[in-house]
N, C-alpha and C positions, 0 to 999 in steps of 0.2 A: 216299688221305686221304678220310675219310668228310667228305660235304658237309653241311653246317649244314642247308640245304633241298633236297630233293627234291618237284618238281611233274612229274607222269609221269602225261600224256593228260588232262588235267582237261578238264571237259565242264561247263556248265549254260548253260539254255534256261530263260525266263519266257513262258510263253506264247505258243508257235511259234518266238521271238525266240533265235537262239542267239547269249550273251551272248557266252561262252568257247566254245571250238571246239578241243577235243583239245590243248589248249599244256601244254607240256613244258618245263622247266629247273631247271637247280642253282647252289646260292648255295655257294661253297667259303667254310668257315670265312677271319672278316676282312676279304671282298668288299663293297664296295658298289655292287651291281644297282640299277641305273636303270630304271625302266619310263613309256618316253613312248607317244604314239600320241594321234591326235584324242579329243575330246568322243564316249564311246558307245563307246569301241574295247574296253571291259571290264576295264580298267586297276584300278579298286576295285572290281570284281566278283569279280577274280583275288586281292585281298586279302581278300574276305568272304569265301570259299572258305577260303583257307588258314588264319584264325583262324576258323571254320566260326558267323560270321553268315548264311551260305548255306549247305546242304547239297549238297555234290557231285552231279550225275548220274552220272556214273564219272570212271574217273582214281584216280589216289591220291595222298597230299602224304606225306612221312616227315620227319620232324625227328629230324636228329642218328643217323638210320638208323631209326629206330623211326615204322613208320604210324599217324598220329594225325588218320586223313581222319574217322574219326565220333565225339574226342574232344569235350564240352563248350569253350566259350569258357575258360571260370574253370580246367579243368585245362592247358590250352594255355600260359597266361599261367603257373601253377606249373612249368611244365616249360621255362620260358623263354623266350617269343614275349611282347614286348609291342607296341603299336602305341598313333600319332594318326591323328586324322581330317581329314579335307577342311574336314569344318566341327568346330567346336570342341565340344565333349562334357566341359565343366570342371561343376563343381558352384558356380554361380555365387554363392550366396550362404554357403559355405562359406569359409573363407580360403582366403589360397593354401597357409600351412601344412597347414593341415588336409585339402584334395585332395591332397597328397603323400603326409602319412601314411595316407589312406584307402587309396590304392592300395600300400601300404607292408602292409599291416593284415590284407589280404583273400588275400593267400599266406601272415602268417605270424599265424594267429591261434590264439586262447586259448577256453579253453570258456567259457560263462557262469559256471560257478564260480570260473573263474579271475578273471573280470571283478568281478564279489560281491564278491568277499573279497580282492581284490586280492593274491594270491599272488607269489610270487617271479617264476614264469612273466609273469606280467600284466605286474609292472612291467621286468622285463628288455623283453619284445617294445614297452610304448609306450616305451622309454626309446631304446630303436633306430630305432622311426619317428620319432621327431619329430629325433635324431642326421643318419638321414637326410635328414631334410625341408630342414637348414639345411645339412648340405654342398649338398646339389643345388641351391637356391635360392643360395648363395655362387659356385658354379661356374656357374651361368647367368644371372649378374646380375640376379638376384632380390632379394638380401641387404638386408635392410631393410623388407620386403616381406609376412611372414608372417604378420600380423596382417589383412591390406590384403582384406578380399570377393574373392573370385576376378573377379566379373560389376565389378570397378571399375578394375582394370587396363587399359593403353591394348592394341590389340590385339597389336603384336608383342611383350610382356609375356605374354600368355595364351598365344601357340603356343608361349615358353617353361615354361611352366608344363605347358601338356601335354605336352610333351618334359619335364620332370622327371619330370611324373607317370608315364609311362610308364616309366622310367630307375628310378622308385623302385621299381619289381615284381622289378631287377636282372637283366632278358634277357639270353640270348645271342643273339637274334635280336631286330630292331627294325622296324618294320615303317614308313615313316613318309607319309603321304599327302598330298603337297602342300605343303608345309613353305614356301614360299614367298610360295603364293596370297596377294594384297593386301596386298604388302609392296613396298616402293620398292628402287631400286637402290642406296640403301645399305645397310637392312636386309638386302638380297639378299647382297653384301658381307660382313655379318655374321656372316650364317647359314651362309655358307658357310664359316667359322673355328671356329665354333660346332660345325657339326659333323663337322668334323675332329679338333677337340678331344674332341667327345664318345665320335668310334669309336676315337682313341686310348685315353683314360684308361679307357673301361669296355670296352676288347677286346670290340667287335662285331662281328657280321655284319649287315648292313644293307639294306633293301630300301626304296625307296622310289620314288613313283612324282610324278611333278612336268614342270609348263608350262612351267617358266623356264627355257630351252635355255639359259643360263650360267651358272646354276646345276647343273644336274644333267650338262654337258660336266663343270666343274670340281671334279666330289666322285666322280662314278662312275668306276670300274674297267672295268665292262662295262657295256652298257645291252642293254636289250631291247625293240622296236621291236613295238606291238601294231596289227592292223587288224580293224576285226569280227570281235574275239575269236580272232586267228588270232595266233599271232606268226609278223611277216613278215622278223624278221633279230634277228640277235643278235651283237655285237660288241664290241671300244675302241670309245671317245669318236670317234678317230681314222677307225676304220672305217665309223661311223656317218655320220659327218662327210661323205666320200666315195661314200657309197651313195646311187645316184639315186634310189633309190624313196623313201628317206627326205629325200633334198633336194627333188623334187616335191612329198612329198604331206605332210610336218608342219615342215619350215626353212625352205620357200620356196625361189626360185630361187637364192639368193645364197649361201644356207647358212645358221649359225649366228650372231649376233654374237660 
């Protein structure tokens, strides 16, 4: 079975500083890959690599079998890699409708003429984004909402919206960074259903990289364990669980909650 991702030897270095250090692995179609490791371990480094916000030093990435290490951001996202961020990247004075269909717009667009003259083409493709914009926001309890400034939403309303918005490019790979960050342990609770629901109903593969050791025990299949850009284990939840280097040095002595 060809894997959704392949990472094989990736390498980069900012100024003596080697961020990644030769890490290697594959995401099997339907997986959701964990990636923990402290503050600085290269965790979204290994993410700006693979949607190529960084340029590799060597190594190569292949999506779906085909090497896509020196494709463009914007063909990455057309061929099915969508991602969020750490920090939030919404168009805050946009709606929230309208951040969905932009990201909706930007893999399936019309030429200027088509826009002009509003052609068949034109209104078939806006009549699909904005189709989309209201399932996603109905399926992420958004609904009610699409009129609402993106920048007026309370904040675990935004990291769903960036999760729409990503969701509205229709990936088969998702990329997601932190999906947790500043959010309470019920929200944590939430999100953890939320995207269970979401890798069912849009058939993902999933990567995603996160702090909250009970969140990312209870969504990952496998996790993978990074230090100074090295990956230092890869395992189950289970396995990880058990591994001393991973209990000393990012669970604490006690382990997980």
């Amino acid at each position: 079975m060809t894997a959704v991702l392949e990472v094989d030897r990736l390498t980069k270095s900012f100024g003596g500083i080697q961020a990644v250090d030769g890490i290697s692995f594959k995401v099997p179609p339907g997986e959701t890959l964990g990636i923990i490791g402290p503050n600085g371990a290269g965790k979204t480094t290994v993410f700006n690599l693979i949607t190529r916000f960084y340029t590799p030093d060597s190594g190569d990435i292949r999506f779906m079998g085909r090497s896509v290490t020196h494709l463009a951001p914007h063909r990455l996202a057309r061929l099915g890699i969508g991602r969020t961020f750490q920090n939030l990247r919404l168009f805050r004075e946009l709606t929230v409708a309208e951040n969905i269909t932009s990201a909706y717009l930007s893999g399936n667009r019309y030429s200027p003429f088509a826009g002009i003259f509003r052609t068949d083409r034109h209104s078939v493709v806006e009549k699909k984004a904005w189709q989309k914009a209201y399932t996603l926001m109905d399926f992420l309890g958004l609904a009610g909402k699409g009129d609402a400034p993106a920048g007026s939403l309370p904040y675990g309303e935004q990291r769903r919206l960036e999760l729409a918005r990503a969701l509205a490019i229709e990936p088969k790979l998702l990329l997601i960074d932190e999906p947790g960050a500043g959010m309470n342990p019920r929200e944590i609770r939430d999100l953890v259903e939320t995207l269970r629901d979401v890798k069912k109903r849009f058939n993902l593969t999933i990567i995603m990289i996160e702090h909250q050791m009970g969140l990312v025990m209870n969504i990952s299949d496998h996790i993978l364990v990074m230090d100074f850009g090295e990956k230092i284990m890869q395992g189950t939840p289970a396995e990880v669980r058990r591994d001393a280097r991973v209990i000393e040095a990012y669970l604490g002595e006690e382990g997980p909650a």
